[in-house]
DOTOR-387216 format. One record per residue (C-alpha): residue in three letters; x, y, z. Coordinates in Angstrom, 2 decimals, decimal comma. Layout:
DOTOR-387216
<atom code="ALA" u="X" v="Y" w="Z"/>
...
//
This chain:
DOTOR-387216
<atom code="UNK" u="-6,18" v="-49,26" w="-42,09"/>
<atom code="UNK" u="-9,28" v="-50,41" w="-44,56"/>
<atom code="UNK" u="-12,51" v="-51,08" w="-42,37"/>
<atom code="UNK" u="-13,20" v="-54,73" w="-42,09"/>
<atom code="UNK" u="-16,63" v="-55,35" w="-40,82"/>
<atom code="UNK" u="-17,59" v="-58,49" w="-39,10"/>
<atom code="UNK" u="-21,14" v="-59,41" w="-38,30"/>
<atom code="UNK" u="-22,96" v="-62,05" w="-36,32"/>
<atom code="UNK" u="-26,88" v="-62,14" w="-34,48"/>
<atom code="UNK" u="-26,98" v="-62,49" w="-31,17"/>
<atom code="UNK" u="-30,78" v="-62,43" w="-29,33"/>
<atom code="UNK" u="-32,47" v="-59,03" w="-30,76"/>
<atom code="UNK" u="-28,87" v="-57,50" w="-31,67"/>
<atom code="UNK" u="-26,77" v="-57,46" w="-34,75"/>
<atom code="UNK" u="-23,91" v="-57,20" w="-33,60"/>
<atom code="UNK" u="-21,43" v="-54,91" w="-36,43"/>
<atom code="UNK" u="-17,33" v="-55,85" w="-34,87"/>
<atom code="UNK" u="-15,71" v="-53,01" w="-36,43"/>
<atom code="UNK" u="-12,05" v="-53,59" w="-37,32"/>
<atom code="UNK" u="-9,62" v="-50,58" w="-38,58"/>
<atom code="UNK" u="-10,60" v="-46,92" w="-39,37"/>
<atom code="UNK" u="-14,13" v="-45,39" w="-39,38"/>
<atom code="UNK" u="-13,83" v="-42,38" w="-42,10"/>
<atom code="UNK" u="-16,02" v="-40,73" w="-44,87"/>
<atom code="UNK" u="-15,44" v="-43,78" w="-47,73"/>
<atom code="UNK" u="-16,12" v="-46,73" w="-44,74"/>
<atom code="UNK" u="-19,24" v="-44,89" w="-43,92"/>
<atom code="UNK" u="-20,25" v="-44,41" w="-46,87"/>
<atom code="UNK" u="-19,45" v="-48,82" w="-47,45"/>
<atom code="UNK" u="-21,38" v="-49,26" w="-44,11"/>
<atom code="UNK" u="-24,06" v="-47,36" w="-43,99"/>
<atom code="UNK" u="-26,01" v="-49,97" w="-46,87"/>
<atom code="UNK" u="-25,10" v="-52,46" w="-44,31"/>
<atom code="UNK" u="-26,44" v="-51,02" w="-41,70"/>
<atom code="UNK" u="-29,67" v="-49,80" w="-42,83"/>
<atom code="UNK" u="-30,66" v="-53,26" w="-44,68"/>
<atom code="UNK" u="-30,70" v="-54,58" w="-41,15"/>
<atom code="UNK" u="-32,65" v="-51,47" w="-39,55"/>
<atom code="UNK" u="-35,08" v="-51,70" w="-42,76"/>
<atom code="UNK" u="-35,59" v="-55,77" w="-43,32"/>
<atom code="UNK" u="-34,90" v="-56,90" w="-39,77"/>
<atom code="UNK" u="-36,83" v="-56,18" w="-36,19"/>
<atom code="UNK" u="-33,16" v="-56,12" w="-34,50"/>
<atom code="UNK" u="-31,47" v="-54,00" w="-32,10"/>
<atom code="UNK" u="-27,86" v="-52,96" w="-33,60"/>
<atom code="UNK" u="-25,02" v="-53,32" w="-31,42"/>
<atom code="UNK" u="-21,27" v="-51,78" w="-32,59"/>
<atom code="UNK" u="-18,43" v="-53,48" w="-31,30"/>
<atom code="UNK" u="-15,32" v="-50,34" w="-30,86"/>
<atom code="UNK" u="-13,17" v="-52,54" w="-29,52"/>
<atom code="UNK" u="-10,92" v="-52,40" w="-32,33"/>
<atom code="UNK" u="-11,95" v="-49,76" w="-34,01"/>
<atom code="UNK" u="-8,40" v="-47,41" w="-34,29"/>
<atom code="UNK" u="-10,05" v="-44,26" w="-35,53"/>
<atom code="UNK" u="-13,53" v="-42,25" w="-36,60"/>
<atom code="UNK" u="-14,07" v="-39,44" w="-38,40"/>
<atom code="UNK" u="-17,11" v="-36,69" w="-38,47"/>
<atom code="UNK" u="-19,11" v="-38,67" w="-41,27"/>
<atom code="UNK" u="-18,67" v="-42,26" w="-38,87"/>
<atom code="UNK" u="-19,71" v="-40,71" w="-35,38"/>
<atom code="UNK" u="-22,38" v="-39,20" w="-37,71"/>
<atom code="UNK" u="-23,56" v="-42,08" w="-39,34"/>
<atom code="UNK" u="-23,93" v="-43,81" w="-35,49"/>
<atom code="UNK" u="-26,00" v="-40,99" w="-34,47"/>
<atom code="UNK" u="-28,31" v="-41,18" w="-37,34"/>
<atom code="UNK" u="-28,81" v="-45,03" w="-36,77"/>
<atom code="UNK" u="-29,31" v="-44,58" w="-33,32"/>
<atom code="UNK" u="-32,23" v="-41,90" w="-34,47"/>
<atom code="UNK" u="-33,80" v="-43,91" w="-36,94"/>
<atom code="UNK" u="-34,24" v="-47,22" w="-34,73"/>
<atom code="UNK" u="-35,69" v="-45,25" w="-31,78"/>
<atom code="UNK" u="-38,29" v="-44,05" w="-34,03"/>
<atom code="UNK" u="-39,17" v="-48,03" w="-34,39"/>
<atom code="UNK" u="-38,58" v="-48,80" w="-30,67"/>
<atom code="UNK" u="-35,38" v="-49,87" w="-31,33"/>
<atom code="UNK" u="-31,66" v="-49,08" w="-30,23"/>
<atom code="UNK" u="-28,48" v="-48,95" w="-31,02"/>
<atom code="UNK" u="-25,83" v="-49,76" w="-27,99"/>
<atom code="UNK" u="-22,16" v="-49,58" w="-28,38"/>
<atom code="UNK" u="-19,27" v="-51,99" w="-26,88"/>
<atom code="UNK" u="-15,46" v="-51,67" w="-26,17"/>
<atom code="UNK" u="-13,80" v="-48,48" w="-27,78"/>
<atom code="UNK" u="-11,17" v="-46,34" w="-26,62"/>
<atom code="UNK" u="-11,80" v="-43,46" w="-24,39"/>
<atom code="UNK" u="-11,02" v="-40,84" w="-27,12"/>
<atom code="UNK" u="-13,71" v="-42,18" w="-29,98"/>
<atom code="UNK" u="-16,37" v="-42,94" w="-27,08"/>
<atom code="UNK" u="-15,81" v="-39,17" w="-25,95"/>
<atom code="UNK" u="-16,25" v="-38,11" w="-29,71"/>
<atom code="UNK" u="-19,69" v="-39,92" w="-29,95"/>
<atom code="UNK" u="-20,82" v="-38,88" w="-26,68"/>
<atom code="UNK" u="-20,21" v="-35,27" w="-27,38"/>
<atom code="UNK" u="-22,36" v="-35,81" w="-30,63"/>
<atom code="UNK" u="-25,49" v="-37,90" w="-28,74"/>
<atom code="UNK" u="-27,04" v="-34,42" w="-27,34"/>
<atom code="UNK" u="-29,92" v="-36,75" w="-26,28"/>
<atom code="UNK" u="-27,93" v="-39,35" w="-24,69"/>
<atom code="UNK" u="-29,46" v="-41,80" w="-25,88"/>
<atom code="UNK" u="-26,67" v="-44,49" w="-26,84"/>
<atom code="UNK" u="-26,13" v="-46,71" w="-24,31"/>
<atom code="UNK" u="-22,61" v="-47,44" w="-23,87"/>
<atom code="UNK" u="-20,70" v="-50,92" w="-22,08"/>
<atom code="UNK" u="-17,18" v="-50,84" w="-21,16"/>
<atom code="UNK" u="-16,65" v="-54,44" w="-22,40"/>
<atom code="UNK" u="-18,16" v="-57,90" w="-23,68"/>
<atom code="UNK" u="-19,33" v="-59,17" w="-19,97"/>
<atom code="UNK" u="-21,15" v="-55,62" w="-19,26"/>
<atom code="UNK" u="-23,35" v="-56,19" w="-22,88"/>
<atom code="UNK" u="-23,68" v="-60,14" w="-21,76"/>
<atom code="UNK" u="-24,91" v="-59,24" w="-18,54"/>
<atom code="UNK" u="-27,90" v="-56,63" w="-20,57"/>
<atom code="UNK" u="-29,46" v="-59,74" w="-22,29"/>
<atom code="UNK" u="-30,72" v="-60,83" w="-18,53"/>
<atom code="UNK" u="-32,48" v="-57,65" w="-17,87"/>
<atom code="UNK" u="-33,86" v="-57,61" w="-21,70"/>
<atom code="UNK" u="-35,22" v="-61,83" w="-20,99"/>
<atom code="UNK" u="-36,62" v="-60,59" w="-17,64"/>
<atom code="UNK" u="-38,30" v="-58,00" w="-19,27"/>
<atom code="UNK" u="-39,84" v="-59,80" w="-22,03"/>
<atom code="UNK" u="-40,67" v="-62,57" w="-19,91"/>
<atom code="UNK" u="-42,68" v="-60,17" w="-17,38"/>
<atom code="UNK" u="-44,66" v="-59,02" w="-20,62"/>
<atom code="UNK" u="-45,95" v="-62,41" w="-21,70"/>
<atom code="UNK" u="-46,17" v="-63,78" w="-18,22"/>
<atom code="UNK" u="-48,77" v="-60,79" w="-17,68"/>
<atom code="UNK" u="-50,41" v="-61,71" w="-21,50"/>
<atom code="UNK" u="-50,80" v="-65,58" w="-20,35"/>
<atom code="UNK" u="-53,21" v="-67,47" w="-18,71"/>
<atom code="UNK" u="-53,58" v="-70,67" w="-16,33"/>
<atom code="UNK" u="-52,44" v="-71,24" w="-12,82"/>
<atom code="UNK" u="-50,27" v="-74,41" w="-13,02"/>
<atom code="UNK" u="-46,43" v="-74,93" w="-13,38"/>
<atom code="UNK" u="-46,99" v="-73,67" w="-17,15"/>
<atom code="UNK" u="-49,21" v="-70,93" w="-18,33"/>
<atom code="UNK" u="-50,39" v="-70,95" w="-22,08"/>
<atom code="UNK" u="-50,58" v="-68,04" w="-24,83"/>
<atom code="UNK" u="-52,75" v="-68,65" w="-27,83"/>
<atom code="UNK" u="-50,25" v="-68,57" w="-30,38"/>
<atom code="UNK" u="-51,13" v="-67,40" w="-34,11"/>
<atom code="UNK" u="-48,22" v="-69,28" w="-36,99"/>
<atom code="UNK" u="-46,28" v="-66,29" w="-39,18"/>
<atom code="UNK" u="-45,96" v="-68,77" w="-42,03"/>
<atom code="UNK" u="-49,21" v="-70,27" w="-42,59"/>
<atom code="UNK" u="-51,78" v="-68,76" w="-40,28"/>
<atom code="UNK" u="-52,56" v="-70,86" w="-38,55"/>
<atom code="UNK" u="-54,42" v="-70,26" w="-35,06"/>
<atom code="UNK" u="-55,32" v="-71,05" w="-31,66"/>
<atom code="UNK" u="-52,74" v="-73,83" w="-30,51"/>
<atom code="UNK" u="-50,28" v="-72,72" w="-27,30"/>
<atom code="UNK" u="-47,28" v="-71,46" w="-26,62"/>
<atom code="UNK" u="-45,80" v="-72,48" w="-22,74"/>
<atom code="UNK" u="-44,17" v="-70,29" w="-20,20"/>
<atom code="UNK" u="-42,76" v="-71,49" w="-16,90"/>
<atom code="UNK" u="-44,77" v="-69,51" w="-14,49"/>
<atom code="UNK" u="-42,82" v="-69,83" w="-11,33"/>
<atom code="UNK" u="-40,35" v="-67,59" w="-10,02"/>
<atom code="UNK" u="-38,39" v="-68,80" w="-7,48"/>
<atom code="UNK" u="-36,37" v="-71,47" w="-9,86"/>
<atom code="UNK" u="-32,38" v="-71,40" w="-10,92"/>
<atom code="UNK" u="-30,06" v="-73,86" w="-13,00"/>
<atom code="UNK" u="-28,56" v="-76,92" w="-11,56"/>
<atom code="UNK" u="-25,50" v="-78,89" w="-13,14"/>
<atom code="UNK" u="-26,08" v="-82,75" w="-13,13"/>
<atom code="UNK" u="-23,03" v="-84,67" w="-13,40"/>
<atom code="UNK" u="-24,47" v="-86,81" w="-16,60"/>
<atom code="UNK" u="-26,14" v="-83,39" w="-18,38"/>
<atom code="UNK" u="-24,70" v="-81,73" w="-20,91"/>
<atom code="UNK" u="-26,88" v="-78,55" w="-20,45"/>
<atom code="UNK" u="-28,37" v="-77,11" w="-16,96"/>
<atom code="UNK" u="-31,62" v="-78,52" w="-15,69"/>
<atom code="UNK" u="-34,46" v="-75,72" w="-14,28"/>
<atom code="UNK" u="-35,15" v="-76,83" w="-10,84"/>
<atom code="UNK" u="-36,97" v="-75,03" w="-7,60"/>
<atom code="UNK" u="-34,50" v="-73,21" w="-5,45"/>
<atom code="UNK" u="-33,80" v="-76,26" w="-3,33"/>
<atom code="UNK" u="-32,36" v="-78,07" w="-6,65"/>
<atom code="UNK" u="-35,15" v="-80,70" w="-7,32"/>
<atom code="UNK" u="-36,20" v="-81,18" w="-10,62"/>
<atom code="UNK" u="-39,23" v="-79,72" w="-11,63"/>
<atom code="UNK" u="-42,54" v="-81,72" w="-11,88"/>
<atom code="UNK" u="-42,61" v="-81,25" w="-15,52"/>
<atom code="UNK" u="-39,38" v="-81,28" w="-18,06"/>
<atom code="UNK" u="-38,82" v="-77,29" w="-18,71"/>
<atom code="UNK" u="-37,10" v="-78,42" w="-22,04"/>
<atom code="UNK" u="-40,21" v="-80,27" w="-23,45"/>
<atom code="UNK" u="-41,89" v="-76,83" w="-23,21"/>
<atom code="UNK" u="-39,86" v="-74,10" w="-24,25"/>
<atom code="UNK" u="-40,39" v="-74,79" w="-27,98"/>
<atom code="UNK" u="-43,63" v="-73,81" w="-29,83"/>
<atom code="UNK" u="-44,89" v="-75,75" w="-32,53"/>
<atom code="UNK" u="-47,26" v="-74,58" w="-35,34"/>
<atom code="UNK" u="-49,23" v="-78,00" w="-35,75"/>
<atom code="UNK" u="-50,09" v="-77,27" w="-39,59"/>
<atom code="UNK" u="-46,69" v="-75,74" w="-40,81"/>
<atom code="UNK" u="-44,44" v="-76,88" w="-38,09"/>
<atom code="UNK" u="-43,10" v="-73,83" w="-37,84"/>
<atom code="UNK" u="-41,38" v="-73,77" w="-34,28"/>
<atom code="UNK" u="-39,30" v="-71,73" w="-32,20"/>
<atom code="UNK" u="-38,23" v="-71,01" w="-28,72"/>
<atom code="UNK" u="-38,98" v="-67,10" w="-28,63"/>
<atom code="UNK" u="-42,64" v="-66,25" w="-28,30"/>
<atom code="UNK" u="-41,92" v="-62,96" w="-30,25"/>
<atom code="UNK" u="-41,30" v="-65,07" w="-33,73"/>
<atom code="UNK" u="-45,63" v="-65,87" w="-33,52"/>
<atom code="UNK" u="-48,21" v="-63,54" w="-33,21"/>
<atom code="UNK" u="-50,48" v="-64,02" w="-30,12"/>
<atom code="UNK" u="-54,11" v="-63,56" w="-29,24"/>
<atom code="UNK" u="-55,20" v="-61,55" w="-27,18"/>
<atom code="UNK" u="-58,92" v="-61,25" w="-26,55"/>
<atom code="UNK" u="-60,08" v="-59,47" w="-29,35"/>
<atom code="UNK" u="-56,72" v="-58,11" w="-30,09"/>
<atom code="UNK" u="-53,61" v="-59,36" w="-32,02"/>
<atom code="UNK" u="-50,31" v="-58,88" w="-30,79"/>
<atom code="UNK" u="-47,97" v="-59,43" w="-34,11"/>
<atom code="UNK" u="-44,92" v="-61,32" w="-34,72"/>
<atom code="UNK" u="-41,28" v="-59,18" w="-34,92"/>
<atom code="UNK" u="-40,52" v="-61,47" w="-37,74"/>
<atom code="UNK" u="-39,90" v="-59,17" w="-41,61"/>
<atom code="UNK" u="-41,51" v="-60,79" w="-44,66"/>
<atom code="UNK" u="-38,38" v="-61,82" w="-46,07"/>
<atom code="UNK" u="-37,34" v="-63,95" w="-42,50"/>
<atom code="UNK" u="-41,15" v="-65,73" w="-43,19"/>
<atom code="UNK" u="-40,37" v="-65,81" w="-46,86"/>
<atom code="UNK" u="-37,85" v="-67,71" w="-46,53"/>
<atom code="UNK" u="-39,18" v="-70,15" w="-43,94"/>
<atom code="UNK" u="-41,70" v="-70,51" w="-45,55"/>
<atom code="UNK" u="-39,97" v="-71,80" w="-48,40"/>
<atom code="UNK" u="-37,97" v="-74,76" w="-46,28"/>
<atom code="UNK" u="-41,53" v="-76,27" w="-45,34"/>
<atom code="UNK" u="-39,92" v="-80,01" w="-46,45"/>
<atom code="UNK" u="-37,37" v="-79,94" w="-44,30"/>
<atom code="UNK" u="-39,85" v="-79,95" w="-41,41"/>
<atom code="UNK" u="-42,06" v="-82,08" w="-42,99"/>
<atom code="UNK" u="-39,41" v="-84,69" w="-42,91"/>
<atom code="UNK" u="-38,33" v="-84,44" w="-39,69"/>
<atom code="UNK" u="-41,94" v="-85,77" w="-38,55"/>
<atom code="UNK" u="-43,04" v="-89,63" w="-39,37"/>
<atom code="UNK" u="-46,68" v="-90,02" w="-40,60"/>
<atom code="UNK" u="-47,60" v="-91,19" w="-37,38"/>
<atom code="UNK" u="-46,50" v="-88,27" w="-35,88"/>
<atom code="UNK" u="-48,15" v="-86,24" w="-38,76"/>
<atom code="UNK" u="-51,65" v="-87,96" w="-37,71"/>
<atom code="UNK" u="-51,45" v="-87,29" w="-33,82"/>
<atom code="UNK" u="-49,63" v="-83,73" w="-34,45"/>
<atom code="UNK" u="-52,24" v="-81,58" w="-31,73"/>
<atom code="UNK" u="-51,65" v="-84,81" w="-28,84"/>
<atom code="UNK" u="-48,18" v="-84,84" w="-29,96"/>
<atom code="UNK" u="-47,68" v="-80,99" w="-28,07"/>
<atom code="UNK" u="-50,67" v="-81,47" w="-25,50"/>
<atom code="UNK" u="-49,25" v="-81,60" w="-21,82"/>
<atom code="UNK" u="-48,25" v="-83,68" w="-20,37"/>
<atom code="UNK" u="-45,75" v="-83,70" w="-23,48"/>
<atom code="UNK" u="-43,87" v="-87,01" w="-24,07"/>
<atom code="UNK" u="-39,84" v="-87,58" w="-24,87"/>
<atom code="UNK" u="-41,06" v="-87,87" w="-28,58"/>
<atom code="UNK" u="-42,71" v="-84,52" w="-29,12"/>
<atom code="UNK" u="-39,14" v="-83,05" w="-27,19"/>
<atom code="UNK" u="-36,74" v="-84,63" w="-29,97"/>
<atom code="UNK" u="-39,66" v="-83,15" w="-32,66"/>
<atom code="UNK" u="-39,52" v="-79,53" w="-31,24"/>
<atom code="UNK" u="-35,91" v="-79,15" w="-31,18"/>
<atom code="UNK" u="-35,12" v="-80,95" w="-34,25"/>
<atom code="UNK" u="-37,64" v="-78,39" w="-35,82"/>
<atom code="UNK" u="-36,33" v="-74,99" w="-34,33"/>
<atom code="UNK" u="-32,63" v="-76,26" w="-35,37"/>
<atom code="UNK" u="-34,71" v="-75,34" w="-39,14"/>
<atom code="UNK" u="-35,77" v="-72,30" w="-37,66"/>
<atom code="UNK" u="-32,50" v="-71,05" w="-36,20"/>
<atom code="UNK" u="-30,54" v="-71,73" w="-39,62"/>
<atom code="UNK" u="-33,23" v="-69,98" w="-41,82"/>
<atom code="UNK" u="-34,15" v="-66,76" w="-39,70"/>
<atom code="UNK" u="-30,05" v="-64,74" w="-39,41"/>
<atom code="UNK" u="-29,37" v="-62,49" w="-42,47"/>
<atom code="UNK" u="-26,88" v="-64,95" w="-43,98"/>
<atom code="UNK" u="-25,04" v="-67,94" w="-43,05"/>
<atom code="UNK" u="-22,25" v="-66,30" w="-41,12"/>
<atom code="UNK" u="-25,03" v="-64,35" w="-38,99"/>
<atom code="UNK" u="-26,00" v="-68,19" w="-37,22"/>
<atom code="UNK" u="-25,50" v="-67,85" w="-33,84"/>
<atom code="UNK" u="-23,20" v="-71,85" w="-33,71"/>
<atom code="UNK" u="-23,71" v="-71,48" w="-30,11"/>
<atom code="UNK" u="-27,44" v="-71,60" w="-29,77"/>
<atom code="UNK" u="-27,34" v="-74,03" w="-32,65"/>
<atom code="UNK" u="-25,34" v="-76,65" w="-31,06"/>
<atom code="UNK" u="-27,35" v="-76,04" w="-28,05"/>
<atom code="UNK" u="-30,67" v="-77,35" w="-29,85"/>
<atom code="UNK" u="-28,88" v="-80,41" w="-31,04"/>
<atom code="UNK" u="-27,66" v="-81,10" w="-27,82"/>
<atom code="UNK" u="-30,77" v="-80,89" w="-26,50"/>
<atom code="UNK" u="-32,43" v="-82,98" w="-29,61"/>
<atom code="UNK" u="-30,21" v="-85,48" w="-28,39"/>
<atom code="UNK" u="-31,75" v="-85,54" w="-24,89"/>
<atom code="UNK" u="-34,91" v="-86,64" w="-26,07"/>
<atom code="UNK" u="-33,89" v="-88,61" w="-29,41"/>
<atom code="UNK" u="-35,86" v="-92,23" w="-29,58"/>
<atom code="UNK" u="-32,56" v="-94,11" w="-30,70"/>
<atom code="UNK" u="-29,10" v="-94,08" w="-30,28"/>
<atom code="UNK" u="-28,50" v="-93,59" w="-34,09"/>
<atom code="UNK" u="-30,35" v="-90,54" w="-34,26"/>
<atom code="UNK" u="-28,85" v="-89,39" w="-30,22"/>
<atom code="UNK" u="-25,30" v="-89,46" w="-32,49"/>
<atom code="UNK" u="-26,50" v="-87,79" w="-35,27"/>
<atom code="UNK" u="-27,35" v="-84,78" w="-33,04"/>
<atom code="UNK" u="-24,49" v="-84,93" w="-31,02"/>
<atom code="UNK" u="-22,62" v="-84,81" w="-34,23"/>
<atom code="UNK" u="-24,67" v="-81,86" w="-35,66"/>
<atom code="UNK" u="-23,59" v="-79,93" w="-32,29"/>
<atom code="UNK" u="-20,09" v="-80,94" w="-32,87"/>
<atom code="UNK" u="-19,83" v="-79,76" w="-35,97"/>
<atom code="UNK" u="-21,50" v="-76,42" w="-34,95"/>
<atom code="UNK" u="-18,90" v="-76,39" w="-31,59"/>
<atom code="UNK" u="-16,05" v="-76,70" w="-33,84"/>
<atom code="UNK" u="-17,57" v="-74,20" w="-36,43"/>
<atom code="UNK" u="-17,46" v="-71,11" w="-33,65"/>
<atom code="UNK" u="-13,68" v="-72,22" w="-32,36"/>
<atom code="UNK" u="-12,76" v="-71,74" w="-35,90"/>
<atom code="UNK" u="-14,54" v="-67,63" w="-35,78"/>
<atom code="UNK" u="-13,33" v="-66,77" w="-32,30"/>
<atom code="UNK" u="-13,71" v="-63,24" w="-32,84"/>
<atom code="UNK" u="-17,63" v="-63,38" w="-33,44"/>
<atom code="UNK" u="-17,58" v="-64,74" w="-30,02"/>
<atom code="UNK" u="-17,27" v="-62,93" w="-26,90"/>
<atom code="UNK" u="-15,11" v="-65,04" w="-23,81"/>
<atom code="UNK" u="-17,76" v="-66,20" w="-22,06"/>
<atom code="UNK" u="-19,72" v="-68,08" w="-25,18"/>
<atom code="UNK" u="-16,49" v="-69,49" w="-26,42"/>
<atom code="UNK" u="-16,19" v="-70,48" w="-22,72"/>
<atom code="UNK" u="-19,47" v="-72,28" w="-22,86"/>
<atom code="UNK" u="-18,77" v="-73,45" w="-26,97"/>
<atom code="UNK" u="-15,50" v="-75,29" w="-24,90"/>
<atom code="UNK" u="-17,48" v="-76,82" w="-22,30"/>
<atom code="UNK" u="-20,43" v="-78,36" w="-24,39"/>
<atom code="UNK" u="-17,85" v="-79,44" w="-27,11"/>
<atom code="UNK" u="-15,57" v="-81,25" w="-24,09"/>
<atom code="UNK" u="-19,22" v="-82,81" w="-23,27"/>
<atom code="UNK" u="-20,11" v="-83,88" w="-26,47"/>
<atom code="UNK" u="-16,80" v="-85,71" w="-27,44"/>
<atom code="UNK" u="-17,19" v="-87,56" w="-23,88"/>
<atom code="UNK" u="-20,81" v="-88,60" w="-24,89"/>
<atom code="UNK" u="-19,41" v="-90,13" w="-27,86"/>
<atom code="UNK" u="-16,56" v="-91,71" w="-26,14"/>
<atom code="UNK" u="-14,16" v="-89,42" w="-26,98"/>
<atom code="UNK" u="-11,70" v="-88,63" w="-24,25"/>
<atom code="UNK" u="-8,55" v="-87,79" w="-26,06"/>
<atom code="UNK" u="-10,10" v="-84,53" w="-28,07"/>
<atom code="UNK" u="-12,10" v="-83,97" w="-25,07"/>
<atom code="UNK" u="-8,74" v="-83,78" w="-22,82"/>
<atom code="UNK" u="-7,22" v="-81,43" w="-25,88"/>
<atom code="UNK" u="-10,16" v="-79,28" w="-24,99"/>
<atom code="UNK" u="-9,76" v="-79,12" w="-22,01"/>
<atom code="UNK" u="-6,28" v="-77,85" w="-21,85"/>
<atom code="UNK" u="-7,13" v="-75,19" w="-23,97"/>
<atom code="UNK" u="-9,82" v="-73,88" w="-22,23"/>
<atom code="UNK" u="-7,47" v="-73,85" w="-19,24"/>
<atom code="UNK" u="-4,83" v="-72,45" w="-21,17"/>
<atom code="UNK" u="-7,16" v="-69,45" w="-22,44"/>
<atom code="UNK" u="-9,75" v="-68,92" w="-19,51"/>
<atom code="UNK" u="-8,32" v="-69,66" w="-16,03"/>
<atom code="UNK" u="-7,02" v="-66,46" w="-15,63"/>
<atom code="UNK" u="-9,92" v="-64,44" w="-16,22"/>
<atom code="UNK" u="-12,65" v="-64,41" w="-12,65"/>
<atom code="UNK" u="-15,87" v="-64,15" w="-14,19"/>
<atom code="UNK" u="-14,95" v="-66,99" w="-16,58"/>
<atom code="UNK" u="-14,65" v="-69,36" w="-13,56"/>
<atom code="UNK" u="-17,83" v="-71,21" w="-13,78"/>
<atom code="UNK" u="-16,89" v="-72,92" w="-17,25"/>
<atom code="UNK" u="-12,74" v="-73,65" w="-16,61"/>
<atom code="UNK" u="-14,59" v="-75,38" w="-13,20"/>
<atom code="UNK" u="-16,87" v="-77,50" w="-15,06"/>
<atom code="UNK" u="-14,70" v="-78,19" w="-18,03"/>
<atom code="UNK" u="-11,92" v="-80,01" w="-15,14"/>
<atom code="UNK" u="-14,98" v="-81,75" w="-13,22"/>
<atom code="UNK" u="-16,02" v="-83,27" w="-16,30"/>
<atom code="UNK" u="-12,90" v="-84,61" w="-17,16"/>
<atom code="UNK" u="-11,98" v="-85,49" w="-13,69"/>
<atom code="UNK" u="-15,56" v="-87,44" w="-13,36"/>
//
């Protein structure tokens, strides 16, 4: 069976689903692949076996090779799924042992907490200030610009609590009060010349001191930003133009919330490798959030629309997906058709995440919130 190769960003990874037979000519077809993204892109590489039916010499090879050329950038290369025969064949190859390997989709999931945690720690220990938020001095990739702040939630001791009228989790303190300040009017930063924005602290460089700590965006990512500069322009009114460095002072206001997100749904769309790399999920999550904070019901709809459209976009690729996003895609998407007054699709959506999920444990969580909603 040919190779089919199906690819998709997720957080640092590109993720590679590899469908069919590994041998000498796929290798040969996915090796380009493969080293475009080690060679234009600061991204992990993650290989999805799970239905991958056979590998030769030249593919366990090529995987070792990868794995050796990203750890010489600080990089890796983790594999997912697989049978127990073609993991044994790789394994016998990585003298090093250096590829980490997860049994299935919930195992890699579960990896992205410990990578946040980590990279949280980092710029927690880079920041300054001793209230609910402490500040970085962020520097913009695109224009330059310098010396305006990026926000991190400096307390510890906080988890995610499920209102019944929210469509996405609120941050409160470990009693489940809301937080003095909205955590969602902070977590974007905003270049006030460019309007360059984005929710990961790793797309700016930062000052430190004396010292610069880059961005992990490649030229081509801030070429091509860079090139989209009127579509942020127009997503901020003159007024908003004028008062730009208020605008994203704190206390922030509802109005700089609906900016910020409406601005890193340009970022998200412009930064994958192409358009089938867009992570729909994360996406549809900005809109929703847009929404939250949008100054009239006509433009509420419109982003409630926009995540819709992204929501419905991901059902129709459920193999770029692992089970618990699709999970998720379900629950926002039964949401967002109830905000909108939709109860019909929402129901339909409903019975099909039953339908699909209820049987599998760790997807509990969403086929739970998915009947409360439509029960409420």
């Amino acid at each position: 069976m040919p190779l089919e190769v199906k690819k998709r960003q997720k957080r640092s990874y590109q993720i590679f689903h590899l469908i069919g037979e590994l041998d000498t000519n796929a290798s040969l077809e996915i090796k380009n692949d493969l080293e475009y993204t080690l060679n234009y892109y600061h991204l992990n590489i993650c290989l999805n076996l799970m239905d991958l039916t056979s590998i030769d010499n030249s593919g366990v090879n090529l995987i070792i090779n990868i794995q050796k050329m990203l750890q010489k950038t600080g990089r890796k290369c983790v594999l997912q799924g697989g049978s127990e025969e073609i993991i044994q064949l790789i394994q016998e190859k990585d003298t090093e042992n250096s590829l980490r390997h997860y049994q299935n989709h919930f195992d890699f999931e579960n990896s992205f907490l410990d990578d946040i945690k980590e990279t949280r720690q980092k710029y927690l220990n880079m920041a300054e200030g001793t209230g609910l938020f402490k500040e970085l001095s962020l520097i913009c990739p695109i224009c330059d610009a310098k010396n305006f702040s990026g926000h991190l939630l400096a307390k510890e001791d906080i988890k995610e609590s499920w209102a019944d009228e929210d469509i996405t989790p609120q941050i409160t303190d470990p009693q489940g009060n809301p937080l003095e300040l909205s955590h969602d009017l902070y977590e974007i930063s905003v270049c006030p010349r460019c309007y360059f924005a984005s929710a990961r602290l790793e797309h700016f460089g930062i000052q430190l001191g004396n010292s610069i700590a880059p961005c992990e965006l490649k030229k081509e990512q801030i070429d091509r930003i860079s090139k989209k500069s009127f579509q942020r322009n127009k997503i901020l009114s003159e007024n908003q133009k004028e008062r730009i460095y208020s605008l994203f002072a704190e206390p922030m206001e509802p109005d700089a919330g609906w900016v910020a997100w409406q601005l890193y749904d340009r970022t998200l769309r412009g930064l994958p490798l192409d358009r089938g790399s867009i992570d729909c999920l994360e996406v549809s999550r900005t809109n929703i959030l847009s929404a939250k904070f949008a100054p009239s019901d006509e433009e509420r709809n419109m982003a409630l629309t926009t995540a819709q459209v992204w929501l419905t976009e991901m059902m129709k690729q459920p193999d770029l997906y692992v089970a618990s996003e699709l999970a998720q895609g379900y629950v926002f998407l039964i949401s967002v058709n109830l905000a909108m007054d939709k109860e019909r699709e929402a129901s339909i959506l409903c019975d099909e995440l039953l339908e699909k999920y209820k049987r599998t444990p760790q997807l509990k969580f969403w086929t739970d919130r998915g009947t409360y909603l439509m029960e409420d």
